[in-house]
C-alpha positions as CSV (number, residue, x, y, z in Angstrom):
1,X,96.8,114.4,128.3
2,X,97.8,115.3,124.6
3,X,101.2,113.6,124.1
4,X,103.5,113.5,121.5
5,X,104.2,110.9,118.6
6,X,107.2,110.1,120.4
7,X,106.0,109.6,123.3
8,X,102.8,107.3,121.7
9,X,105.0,105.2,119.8
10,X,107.4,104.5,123.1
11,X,104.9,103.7,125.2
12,X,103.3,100.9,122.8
13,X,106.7,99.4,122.5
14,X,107.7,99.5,126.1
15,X,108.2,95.9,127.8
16,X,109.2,97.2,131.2
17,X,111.3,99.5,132.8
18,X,115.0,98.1,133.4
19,X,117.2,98.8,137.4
20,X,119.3,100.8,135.1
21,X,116.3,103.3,134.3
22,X,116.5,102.3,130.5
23,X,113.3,101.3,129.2
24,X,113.2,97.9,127.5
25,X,111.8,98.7,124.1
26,X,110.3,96.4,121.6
27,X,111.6,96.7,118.0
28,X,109.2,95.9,115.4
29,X,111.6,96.5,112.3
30,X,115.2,95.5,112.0
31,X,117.0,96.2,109.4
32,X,120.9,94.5,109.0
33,X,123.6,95.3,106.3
34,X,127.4,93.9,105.8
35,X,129.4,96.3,108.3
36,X,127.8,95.5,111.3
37,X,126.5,92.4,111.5
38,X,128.9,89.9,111.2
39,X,130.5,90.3,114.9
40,X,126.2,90.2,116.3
41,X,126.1,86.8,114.6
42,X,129.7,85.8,115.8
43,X,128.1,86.5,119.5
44,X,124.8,84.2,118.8
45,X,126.7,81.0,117.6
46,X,129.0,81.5,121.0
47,X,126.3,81.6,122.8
48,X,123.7,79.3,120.7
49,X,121.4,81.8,120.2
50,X,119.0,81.9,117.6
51,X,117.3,85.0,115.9
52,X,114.3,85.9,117.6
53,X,112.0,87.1,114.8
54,X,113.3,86.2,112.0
55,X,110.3,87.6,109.7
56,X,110.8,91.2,111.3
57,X,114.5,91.2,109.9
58,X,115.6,92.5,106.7
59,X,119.4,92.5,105.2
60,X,120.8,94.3,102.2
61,X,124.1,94.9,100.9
62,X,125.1,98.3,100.2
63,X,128.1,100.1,102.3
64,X,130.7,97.8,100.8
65,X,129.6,96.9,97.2
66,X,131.4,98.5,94.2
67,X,129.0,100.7,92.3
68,X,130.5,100.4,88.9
69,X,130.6,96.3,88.2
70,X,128.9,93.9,90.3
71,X,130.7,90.8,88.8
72,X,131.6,88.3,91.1
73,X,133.7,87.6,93.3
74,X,134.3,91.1,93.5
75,X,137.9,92.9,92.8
76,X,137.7,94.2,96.4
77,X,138.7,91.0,98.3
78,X,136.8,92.9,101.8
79,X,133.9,93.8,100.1
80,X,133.7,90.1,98.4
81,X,134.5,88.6,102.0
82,X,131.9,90.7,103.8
83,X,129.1,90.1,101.3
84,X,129.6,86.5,101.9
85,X,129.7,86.1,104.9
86,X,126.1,88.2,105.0
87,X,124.7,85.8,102.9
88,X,125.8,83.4,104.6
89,X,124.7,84.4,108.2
90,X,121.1,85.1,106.6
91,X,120.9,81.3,105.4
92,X,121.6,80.3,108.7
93,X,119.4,82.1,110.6
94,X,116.4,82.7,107.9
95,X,116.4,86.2,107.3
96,X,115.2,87.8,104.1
97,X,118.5,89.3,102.0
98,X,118.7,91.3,99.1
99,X,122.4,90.8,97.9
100,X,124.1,92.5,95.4
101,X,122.1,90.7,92.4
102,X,119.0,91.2,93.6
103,X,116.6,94.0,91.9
104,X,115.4,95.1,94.9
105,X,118.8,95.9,96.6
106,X,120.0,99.8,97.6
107,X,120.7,101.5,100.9
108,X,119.2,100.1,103.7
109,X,117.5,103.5,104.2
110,X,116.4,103.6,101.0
111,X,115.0,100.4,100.1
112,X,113.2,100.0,103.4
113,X,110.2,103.1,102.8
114,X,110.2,102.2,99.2
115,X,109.1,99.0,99.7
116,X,107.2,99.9,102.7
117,X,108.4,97.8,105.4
118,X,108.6,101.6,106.9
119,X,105.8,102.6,108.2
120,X,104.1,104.8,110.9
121,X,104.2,104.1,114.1
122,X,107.3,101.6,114.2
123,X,110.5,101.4,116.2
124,X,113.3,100.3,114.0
125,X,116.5,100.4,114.6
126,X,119.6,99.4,112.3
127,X,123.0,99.0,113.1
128,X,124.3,102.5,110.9
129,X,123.7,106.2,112.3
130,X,121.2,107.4,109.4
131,X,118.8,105.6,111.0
132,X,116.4,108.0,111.8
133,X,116.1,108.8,108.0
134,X,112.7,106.3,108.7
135,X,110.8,109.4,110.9
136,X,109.9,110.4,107.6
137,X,107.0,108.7,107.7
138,X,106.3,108.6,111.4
139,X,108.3,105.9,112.8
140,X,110.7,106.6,115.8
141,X,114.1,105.1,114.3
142,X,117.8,104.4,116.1
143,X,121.0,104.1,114.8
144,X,122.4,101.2,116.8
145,X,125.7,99.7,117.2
146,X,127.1,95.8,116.4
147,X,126.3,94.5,120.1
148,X,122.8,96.0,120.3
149,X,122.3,94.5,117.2
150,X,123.0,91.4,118.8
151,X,120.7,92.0,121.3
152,X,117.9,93.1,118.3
153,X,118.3,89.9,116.8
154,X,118.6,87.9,119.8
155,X,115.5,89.4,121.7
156,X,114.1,91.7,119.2
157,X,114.2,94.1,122.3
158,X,116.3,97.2,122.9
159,X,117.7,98.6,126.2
160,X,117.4,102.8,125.6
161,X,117.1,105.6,127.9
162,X,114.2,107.4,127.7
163,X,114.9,111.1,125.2
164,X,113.5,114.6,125.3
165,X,111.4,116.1,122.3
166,X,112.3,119.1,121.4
167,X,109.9,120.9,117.9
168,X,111.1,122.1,115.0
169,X,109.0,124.6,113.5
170,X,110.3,125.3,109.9
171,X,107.5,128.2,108.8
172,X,107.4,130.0,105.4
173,X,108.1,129.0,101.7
174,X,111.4,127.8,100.4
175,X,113.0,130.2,97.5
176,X,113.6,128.7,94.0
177,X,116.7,126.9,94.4
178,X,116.7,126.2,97.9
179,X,116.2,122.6,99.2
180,X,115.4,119.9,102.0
181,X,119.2,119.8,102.5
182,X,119.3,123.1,102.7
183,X,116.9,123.1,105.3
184,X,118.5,120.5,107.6
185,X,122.1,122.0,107.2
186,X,121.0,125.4,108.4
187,X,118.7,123.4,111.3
188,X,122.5,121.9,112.1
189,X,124.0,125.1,112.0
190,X,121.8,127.1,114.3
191,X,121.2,124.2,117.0
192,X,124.8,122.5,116.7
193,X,126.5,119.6,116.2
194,X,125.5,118.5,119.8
195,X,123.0,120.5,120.5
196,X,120.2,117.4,120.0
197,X,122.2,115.5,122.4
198,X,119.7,113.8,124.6
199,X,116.5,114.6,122.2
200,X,114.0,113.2,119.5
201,X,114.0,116.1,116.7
202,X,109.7,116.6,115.5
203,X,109.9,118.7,112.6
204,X,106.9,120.4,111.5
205,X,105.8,123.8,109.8
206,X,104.3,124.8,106.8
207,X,107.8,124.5,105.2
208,X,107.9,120.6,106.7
209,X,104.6,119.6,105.3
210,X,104.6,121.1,102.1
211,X,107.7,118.5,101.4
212,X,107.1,115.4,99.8
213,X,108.6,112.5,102.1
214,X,111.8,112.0,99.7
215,X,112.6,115.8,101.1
216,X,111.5,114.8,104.4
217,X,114.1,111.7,104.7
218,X,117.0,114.3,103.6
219,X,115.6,116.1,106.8
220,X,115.4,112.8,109.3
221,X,118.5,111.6,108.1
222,X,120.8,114.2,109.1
223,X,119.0,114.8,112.5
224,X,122.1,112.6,113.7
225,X,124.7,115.1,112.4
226,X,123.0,117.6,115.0
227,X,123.3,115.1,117.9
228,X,119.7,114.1,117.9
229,X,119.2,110.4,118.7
230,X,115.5,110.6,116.8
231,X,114.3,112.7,114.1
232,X,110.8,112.7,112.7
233,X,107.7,113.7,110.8
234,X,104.1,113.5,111.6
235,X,102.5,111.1,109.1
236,X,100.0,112.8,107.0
237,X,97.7,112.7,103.8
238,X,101.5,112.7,101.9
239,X,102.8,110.0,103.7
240,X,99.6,107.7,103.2
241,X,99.8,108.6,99.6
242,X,103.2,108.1,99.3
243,X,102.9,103.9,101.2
244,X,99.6,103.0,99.4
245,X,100.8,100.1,96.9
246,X,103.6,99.6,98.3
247,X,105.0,95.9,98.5
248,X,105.0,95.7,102.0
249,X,102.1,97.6,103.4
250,X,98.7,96.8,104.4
251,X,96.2,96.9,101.1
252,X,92.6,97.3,100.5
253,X,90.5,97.5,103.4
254,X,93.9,96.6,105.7
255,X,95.5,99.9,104.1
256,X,92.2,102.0,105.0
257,X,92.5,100.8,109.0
258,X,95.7,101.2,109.3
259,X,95.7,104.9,108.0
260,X,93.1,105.6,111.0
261,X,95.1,104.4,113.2
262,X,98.2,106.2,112.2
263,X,96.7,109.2,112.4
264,X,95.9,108.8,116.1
265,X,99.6,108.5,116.4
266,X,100.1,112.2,114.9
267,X,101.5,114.4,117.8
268,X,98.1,115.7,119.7
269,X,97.5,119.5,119.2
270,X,98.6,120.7,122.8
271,X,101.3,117.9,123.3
272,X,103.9,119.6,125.6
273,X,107.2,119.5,124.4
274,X,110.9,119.7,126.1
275,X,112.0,122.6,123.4
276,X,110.6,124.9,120.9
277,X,112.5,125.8,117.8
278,X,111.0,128.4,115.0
279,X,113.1,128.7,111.3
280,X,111.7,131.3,108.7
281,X,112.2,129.3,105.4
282,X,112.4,133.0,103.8
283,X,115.9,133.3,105.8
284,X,117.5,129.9,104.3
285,X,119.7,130.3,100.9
286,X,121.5,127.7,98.8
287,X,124.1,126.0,102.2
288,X,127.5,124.8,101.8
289,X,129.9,123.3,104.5
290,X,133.4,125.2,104.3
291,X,134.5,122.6,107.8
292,X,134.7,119.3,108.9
293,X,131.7,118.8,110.7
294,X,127.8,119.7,108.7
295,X,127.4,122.5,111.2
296,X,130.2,124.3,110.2
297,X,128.3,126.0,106.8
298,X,127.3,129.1,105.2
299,X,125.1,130.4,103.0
300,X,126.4,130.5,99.3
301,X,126.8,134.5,99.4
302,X,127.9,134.3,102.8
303,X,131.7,134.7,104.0
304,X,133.0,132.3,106.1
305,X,132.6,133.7,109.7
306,X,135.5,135.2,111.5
307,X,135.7,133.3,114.5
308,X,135.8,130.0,112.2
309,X,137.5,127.3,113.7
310,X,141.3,127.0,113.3
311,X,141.5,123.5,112.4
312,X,138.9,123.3,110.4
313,X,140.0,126.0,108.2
314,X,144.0,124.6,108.1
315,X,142.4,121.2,107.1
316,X,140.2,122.9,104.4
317,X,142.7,125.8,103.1
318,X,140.1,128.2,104.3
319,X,140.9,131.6,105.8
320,X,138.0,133.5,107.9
321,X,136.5,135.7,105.4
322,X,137.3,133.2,102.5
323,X,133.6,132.5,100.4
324,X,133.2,129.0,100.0
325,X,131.6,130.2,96.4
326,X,133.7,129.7,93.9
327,X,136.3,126.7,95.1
328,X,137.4,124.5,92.5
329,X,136.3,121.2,93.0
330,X,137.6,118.2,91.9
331,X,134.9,115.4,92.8
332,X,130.6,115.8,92.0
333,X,129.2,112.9,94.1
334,X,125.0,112.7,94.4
335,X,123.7,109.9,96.4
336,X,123.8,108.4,100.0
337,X,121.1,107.6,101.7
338,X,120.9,111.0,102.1
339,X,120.2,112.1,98.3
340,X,120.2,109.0,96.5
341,X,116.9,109.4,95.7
342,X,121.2,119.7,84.0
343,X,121.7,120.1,80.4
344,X,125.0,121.5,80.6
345,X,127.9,119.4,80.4
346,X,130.5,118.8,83.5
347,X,133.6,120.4,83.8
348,X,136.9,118.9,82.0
349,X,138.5,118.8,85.5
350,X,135.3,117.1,87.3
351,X,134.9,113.7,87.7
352,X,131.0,113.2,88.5
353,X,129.2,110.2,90.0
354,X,125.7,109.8,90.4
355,X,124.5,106.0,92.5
356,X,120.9,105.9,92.8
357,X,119.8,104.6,96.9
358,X,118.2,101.1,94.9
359,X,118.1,99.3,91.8
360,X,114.5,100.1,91.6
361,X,115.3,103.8,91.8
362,X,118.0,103.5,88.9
363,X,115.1,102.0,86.9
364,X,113.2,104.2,87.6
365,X,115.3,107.2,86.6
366,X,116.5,105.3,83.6
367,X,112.5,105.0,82.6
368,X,112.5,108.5,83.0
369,X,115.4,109.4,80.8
370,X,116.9,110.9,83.9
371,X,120.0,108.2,83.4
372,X,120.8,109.6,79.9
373,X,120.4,113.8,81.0
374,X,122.8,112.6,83.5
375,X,125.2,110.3,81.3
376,X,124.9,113.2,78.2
377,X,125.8,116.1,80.3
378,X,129.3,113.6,81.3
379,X,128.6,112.4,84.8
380,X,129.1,108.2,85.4
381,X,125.6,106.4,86.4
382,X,126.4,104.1,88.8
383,X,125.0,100.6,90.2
384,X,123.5,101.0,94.2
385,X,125.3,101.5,97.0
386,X,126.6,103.8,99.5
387,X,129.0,104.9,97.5
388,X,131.4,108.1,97.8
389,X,129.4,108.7,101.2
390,X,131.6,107.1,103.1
391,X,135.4,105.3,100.9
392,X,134.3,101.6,101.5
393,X,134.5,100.4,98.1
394,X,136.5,101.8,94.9
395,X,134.9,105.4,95.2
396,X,137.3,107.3,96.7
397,X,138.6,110.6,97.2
398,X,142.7,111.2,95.9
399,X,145.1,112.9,98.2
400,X,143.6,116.4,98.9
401,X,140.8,116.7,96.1
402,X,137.8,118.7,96.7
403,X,134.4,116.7,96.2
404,X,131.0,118.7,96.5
405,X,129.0,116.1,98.0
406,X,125.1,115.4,98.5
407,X,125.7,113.0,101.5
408,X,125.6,114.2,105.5
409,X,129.3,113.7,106.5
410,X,132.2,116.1,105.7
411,X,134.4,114.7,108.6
412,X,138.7,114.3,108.0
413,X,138.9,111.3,105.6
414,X,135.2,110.6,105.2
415,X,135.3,109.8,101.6
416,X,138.4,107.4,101.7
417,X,141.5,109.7,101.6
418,X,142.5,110.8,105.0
419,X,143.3,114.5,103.7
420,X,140.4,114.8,101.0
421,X,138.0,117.5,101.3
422,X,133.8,117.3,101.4
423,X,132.0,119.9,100.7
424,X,128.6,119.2,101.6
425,X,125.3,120.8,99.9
426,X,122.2,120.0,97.9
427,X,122.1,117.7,94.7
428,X,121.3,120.5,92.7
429,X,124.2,122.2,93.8
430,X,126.3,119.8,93.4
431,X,125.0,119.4,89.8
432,X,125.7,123.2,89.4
433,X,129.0,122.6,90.7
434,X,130.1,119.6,88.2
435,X,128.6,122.1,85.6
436,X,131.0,125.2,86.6
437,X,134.0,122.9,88.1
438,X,133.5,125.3,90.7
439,X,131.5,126.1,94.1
440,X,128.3,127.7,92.5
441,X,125.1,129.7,93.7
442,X,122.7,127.4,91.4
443,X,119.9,130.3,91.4
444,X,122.5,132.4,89.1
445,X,122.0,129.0,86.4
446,X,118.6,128.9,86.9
447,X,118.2,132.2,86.3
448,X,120.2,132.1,83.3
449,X,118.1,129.0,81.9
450,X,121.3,126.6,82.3
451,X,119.6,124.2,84.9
């Protein structure tokens, strides 16, 4: 029977099926970072437990670390604290760390495909919900909480009911100045902020494929923000390219077998699926959240709708009919594990960040003069880390500023001040918006030869 990547990568990893009707699922990638790990280790000392696999876990440090010094001890006592004790519990128990000083270290989600511990056919789970940013290349990814990753790291095993698959067909060509993020916020729009509740997310279509595998990460990460436990890719000729060389995957005659292989794993022409889903790129514009959830968006010369919701809009200053085009902002944040990855300069009233996902990624950048297009035209380049994404550290929103935001979370308080707002849409649109100081259709700069 023609089955589905999903289902092929679950049934490899399947130990046995548990009373509870959860299967027992084998994790072959674990990934760790300094939020919520320190309680799982707590639990193994109490018990005398020891890590199962230690070689099949991997620890950075990235939601707590300031982005703009990384002098120790840090200023932020928590964040100093929390780093410590990481490095610490990976001592103990033998597991690889990239700390703060390292040159390899950057969001978990963004360090692990570019050194290609990511690869086809995995299950890895990690104890953050942008888990499933790893489908991009074909893996089946969780988000996991601290006592499952007890259990990871205890058993290497996870207890997980069995989820639907429902295909997203994403058909058509993109317009100029529309994006992968633009994509997965009108995905989130049309299906819900629930409505992948229960389901792994395939996307697929000519729009899918024709995106390089940074574009499909923006795509697999957010698949949470639509209630999908799962979202994924099938690997392909881009995928393959975009692993070869890469520090942690198979080489030479090694890389060659393994690509055969994870072909076989691509979803069977046939495969029967739970739900069908078909997007015409041609329909998708520049996308901008105007709520507090990422479904709650329009397109940039779209109104918001009538029957918007009420607390939403009282949180955001919004009224139904409002455009979203056009709002002062206060706050240009790019990065997240979501983005991380002009030459006008930014407004007087903006204050703009950019944190590349890794070190290796700021080095790159900064090899590629990207760094000084981005420190000329008056935005801050900033060390790795999450960042603005989620208020952890020193980057935080003030009172009731407005930040357009390339991450995947607009919720009350997200970015560190409880009545702060996030505006959420692509990094180009947020470059256009640090450009303007305002909410901004970028195709109007690119017409105009600005961007």
């Amino acid at each position: 029977m023609p089955e589905t990547l999903f289902h092929k990568i679950w049934n490899a990893h399947a130990v046995r099926e548990l009373p509870s009707g959860q299967t027992q699922l084998f994790v072959g990638l674990h990934l760790i970072h300094e939020v919520t790990s320190p309680q799982a280790f707590d639990m193994l000392r109490q018990h005398g437990w020891r890590v199962a696999f230690p070689e099949r876990t991997f620890a950075t440090v990235d939601h707590v670390v300031p982005t703009d010094s990384r002098r120790r001890p840090f200023i932020d006592l928590v964040a100093e604290e929390m780093t410590t004790v990481l490095e610490r519990n990976c001592r103990d128990f033998g597991i690889n760390l990239w700390s703060s000083d390292s040159s390899d270290q950057g969001i978990v989600h963004v360090i692990g495909p570019a050194l290609g511990l990511t690869q086809p056919g995995m299950t890895i789970a990690c104890g953050d919900s942008h888990t499933a940013t790893h489908g991009a290349v074909g893996a089946i990814a969780f988000g996991i909480g601290t006592s499952q990753v007890r259990d990871v790291l205890a058993s290497q095993c996870l207890a997980l009911d069995p989820l639907k698959v429902r295909r997203i067909d994403v058909t058509g060509r993109l317009a100029r100045g529309v994006y992968a993020k633009d994509v997965i916020l009108t995905i989130i729009r049309r299906l819900g902020v629930h409505g992948g509740v229960g389901y792994a997310y395939e996307y697929g279509g000519e729009t899918i494929e024709r995106m390089s595998v940074d574009e499909r990460m923006t795509v697999c990460n957010m698949s949470i923000e639509g209630g999908a436990r799962v979202g994924y890719v099938n690997p392909d000729d881009t995928t393959f390219a975009f692993l070869r060389g890469r520090r942690f995957a198979p080489s030479g005659e090694s890389f060659d077998r393994a690509v055969r292989w994870w072909r076989e794993i691509a979803s069977d022409a046939g495969a029967s699926y739970d739900d069908r889903v078909r997007i015409d790129a041609a329909g998708i514009g520049p996308t901008v959240t105007w709520g507090i959830n990422p479904g709650q968006s329009v397109g940039i010369a779209e109104p918001i709708p009538g029957d918007a919701d009420r607390e939403a809009l009282a949180f955001m200053g919004f009224r139904p009919g409002d455009p979203v085009r056009g709002t002062r902002i206060d706050v240009a944040f790019i990065g997240s594990c979501t983005n991380g990855r002009l030459s006008d300069h930014v407004a007087p009233h903006v204050k703009a960040l950019v944190v590349p996902g890794s070190h290796t990624i700021a080095r790159e950048a900064e090899a590629r003069g990207l760094a000084d297009v981005f420190k000329d035209a008056g935005f801050e380049w900033r060390s790795a880390g999450c960042s603005m994404c989620l208020g952890m550290n020193t980057d935080r929103l003030q009172d009731r500023q407005v930040c357009a935001s390339s991450s995947n979370r607009n919720f009350k308080g997200r970015q560190g001040s409880p009545t702060g707002r996030t505006l959420l849409m692509s990094p180009v649109m947020v470059a256009a918006a640090a450009v303007t100081g305002e909410v901004t259709d970028v195709r109007d700069l690119l017409s105009g030869g600005h961007a």
